[in-house]
Each structure stands twice: as C-alpha cells, then as structure tokens.
C-alpha positions in Angstrom: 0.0 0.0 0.0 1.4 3.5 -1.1 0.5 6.9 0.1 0.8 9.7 -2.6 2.4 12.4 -1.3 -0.1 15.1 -1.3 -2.8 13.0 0.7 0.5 13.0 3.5 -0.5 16.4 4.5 -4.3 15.7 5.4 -3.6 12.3 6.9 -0.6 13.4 9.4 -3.5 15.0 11.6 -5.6 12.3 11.9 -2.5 9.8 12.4 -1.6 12.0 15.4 -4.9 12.0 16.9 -5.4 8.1 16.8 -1.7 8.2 18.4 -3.0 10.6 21.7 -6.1 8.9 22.0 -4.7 5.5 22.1 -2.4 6.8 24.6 -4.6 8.3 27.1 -6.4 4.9 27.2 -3.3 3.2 29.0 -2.7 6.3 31.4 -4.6 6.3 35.0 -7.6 8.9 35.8 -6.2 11.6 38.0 -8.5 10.7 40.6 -8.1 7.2 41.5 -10.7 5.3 42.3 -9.7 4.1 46.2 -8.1 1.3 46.9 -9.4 -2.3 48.3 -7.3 -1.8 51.4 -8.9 2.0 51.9 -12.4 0.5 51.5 -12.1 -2.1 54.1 -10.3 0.0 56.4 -13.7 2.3 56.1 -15.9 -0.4 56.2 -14.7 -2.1 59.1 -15.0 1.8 61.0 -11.4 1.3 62.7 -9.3 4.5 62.2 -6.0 2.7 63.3 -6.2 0.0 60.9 -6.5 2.5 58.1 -3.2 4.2 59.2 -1.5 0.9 59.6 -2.6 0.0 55.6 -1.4 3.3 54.5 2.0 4.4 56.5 3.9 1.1 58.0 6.9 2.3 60.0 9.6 0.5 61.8 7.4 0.1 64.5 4.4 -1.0 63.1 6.3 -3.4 61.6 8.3 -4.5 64.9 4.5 -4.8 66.6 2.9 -7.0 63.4 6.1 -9.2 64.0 5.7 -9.3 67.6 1.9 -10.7 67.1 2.8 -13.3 64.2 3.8 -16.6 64.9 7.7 -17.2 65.4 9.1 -19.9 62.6 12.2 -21.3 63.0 14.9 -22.1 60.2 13.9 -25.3 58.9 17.0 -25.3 57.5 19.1 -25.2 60.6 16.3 -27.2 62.8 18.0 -30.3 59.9 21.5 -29.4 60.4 21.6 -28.7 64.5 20.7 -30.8 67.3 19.9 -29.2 70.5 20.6 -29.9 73.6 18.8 -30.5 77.3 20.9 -27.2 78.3 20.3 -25.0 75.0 23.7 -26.3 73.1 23.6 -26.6 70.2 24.9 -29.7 68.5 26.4 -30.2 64.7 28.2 -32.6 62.3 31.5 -32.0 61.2 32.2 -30.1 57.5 34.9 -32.7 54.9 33.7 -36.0 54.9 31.4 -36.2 52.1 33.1 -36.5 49.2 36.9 -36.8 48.0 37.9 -39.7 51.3 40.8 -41.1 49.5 43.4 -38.7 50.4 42.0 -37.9 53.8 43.8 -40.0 56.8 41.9 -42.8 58.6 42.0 -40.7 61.9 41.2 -37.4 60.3 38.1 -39.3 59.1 37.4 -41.1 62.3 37.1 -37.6 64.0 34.8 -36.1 61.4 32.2 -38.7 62.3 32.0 -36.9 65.8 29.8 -34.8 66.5 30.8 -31.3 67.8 29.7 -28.3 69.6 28.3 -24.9 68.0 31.2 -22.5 68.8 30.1 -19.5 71.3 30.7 -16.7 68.0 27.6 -19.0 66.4 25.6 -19.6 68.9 23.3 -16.7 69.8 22.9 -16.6 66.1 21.8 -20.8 65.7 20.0 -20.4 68.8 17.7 -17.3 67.2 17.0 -19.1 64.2 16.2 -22.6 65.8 13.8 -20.3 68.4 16.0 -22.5 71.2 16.1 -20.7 75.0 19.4 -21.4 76.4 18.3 -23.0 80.8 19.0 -20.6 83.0 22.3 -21.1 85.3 
C-alpha cells in the first residue's frame, strides 16, 4: 500500500490524533478510584487500621512481627541438634566427598559430632527459636 504524497498532508492529523487517543487509554484517571485496602479500612469503621494500611513504619512493623507466629529455620532445625541445656549440636564439615586422600584418623574424627562454637551460637539459637536453661 502507497500513500501519494499530497494526501501525507491531510492524513498526518488524523494519524496524530489516533496516536493521543490510544495513549490516554493506558494512562490512570487523576482521581483514582480508592483502593481495596482504603475500603475495608472504612468499612470495618477502625481509624488505626487504616493508618496501619497506608503508613507502615519501623514500629508498626516491629508490633505485626511481635503478634505473628515465630518460625524457626527449617533449615538449621536439619543441620543442628539441640541440647537438654540450650547447646547446640552439629556434624562436622569434609567428609562427604573426596575420602581417598584424607587419613583414617582425620576421618574417624569427622564422624564426631561437635559443639556450635560460642561466636555462632546466639545466632543458631535465634533461628532454631531455642532458649538457652537458666544457670
């Protein structure tokens, strides 16, 4: 399909009027129509829970955490063992692959278990949600 050149002139117009129109479709309405959150927070009548929706600070966040339910790390709850006392117990790192080079001994004490070292601790402890007994 060719356009002559002298019907360029008149079409150009309407070509950028399809272009704005088509455009304004995918832009938002200056006034937004409120959100789901908004309207339940009216609906349910509670002034604090529509401030909690709309503005979450540091502690708003600290208090929602303090309500939910505390999970633990499944991943360290497999790797550590703890203790009657609040230790924290753990297998030894080198002895799953490559056993040919490595000494009988060495490999005799990598099948102990060990201790978590204190540096580690506080941190394994947190994330297994264990309480150390009180001394």
């Amino acid at each position: 399909y060719h356009i002559q050149h002298s019907a360029m002139p008149r079409l150009l117009p309407l070509l950028l009027l399809a272009c704005a129109a088509s455009a304004a479709a995918f832009l938002a309405p200056a006034t937004a129509a409120p959100s789901l959150n908004t309207m339940a927070c009216r609906s349910a009548g509670s002034s604090d829970m529509r401030s909690s929706v709309l503005s979450m600070t540091s502690i708003n966040k600290k208090a929602k955490a303090a309500k939910n339910k505390a999970k633990s790390s499944s991943a360290v709850t497999k790797r550590f063992k703890a203790t009657a006392t609040g230790k924290l117990l753990r297998h030894k790192a080198f002895r799953a692959h490559i056993l040919t080079k490595k000494h009988p001994q060495r490999k005799q004490r990598l099948r102990r278990t060990s201790a978590v070292d204190e540096t580690q601790l506080d941190t394994m402890r947190k994330l297994m949600l264990v309480v150390p007994k009180k001394k």
